[in-house]
C-alpha positions in Angstrom: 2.9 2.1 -9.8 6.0 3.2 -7.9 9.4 2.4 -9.9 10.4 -0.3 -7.0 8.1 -2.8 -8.1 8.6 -2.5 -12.2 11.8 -4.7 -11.4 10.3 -7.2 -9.6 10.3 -10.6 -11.2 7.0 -12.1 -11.6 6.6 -16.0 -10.8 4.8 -19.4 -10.4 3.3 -19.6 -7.1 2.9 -23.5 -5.9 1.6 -25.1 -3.0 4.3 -26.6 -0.6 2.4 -29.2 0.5 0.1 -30.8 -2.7 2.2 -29.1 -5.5 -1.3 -27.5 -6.5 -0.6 -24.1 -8.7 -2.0 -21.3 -6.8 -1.2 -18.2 -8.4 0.5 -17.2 -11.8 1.1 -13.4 -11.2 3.1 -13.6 -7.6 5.6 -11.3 -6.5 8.5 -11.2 -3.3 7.0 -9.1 -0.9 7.7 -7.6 2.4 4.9 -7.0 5.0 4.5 -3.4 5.4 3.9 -3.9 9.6 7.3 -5.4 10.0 9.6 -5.6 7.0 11.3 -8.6 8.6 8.7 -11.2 7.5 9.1 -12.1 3.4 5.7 -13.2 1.7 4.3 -13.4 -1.5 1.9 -11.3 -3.3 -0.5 -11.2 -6.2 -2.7 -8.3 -7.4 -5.9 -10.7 -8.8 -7.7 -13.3 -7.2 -6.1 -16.4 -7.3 -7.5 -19.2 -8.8 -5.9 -21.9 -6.7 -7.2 -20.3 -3.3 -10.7 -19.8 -1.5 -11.4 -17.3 1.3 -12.3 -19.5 4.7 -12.9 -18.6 7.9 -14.1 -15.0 9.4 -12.4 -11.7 8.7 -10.1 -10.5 11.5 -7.9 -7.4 12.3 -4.5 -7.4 12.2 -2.1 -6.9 15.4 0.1 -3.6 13.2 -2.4 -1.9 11.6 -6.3 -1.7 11.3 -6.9 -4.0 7.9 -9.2 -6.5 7.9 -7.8 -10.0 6.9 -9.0 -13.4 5.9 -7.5 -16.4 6.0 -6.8 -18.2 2.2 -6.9 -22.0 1.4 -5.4 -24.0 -1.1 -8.0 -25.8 -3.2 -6.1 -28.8 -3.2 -5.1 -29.7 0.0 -7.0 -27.5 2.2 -4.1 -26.1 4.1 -4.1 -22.2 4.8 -1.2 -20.0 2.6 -2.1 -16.8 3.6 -4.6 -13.9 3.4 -6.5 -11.7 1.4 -6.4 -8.2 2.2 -10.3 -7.7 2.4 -10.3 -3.9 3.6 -6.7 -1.8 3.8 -6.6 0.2 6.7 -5.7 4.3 6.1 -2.1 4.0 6.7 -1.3 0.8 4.8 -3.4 2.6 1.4 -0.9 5.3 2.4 2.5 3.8 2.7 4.6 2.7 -0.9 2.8 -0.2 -1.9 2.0 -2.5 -5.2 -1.7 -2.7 -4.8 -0.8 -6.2 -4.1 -4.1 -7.7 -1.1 -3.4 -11.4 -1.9 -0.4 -12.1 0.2 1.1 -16.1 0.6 3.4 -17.5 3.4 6.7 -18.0 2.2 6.8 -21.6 4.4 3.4 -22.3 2.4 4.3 -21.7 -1.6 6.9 -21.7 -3.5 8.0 -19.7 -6.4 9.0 -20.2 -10.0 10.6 -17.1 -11.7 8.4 -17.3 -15.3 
């Protein structure tokens, strides 16, 4: 584990919309395509989210992606990582494949 990510605080990941816990391991993160966009990240499965829909490519790299729903409400949070692409395993990363919408959660500092 690079020494970036021993800092990091580790919170409480809620739904935005039904208050529904999603995640209690999240992380800040920054997409590795474009470090302009602020998610947040887990390195388990979730167990306030299920996998829906197909998985697609992204537009940066070559991962495959699916979509993630809260259990509560339904609405979609995010993606799961389901297959890293070359570069993206490459690059300085936290192992993190769970990533959640900053507009959809919000985080607690535990």
């Amino acid at each position: 584990l690079h020494p970036q990510f021993r800092a990091k605080a580790v919170c409480r990941l809620t739904c935005r919309s039904c208050l529904s816990d999603v995640c209690m391991r999240g992380m800040k993160a920054i997409l590795l395509a474009d470090s302009r966009i602020e998610l947040y990240s887990t390195d388990r499965p979730p167990a306030g989210v299920q996998l829906v829909y197909d998985d697609y490519r992204t537009r940066n790299c070559k991962c495959r992606i699916r979509d993630v729903a809260c259990l509560g409400c339904g609405n979609t949070l995010g993606y799961h990582v389901t297959q890293p692409c070359e570069s993206c395993l490459e690059a300085c990363n936290n192992g993190h494949f769970w990533m959640f919408h900053s507009d959809g959660v919000s985080c607690t500092e535990r």
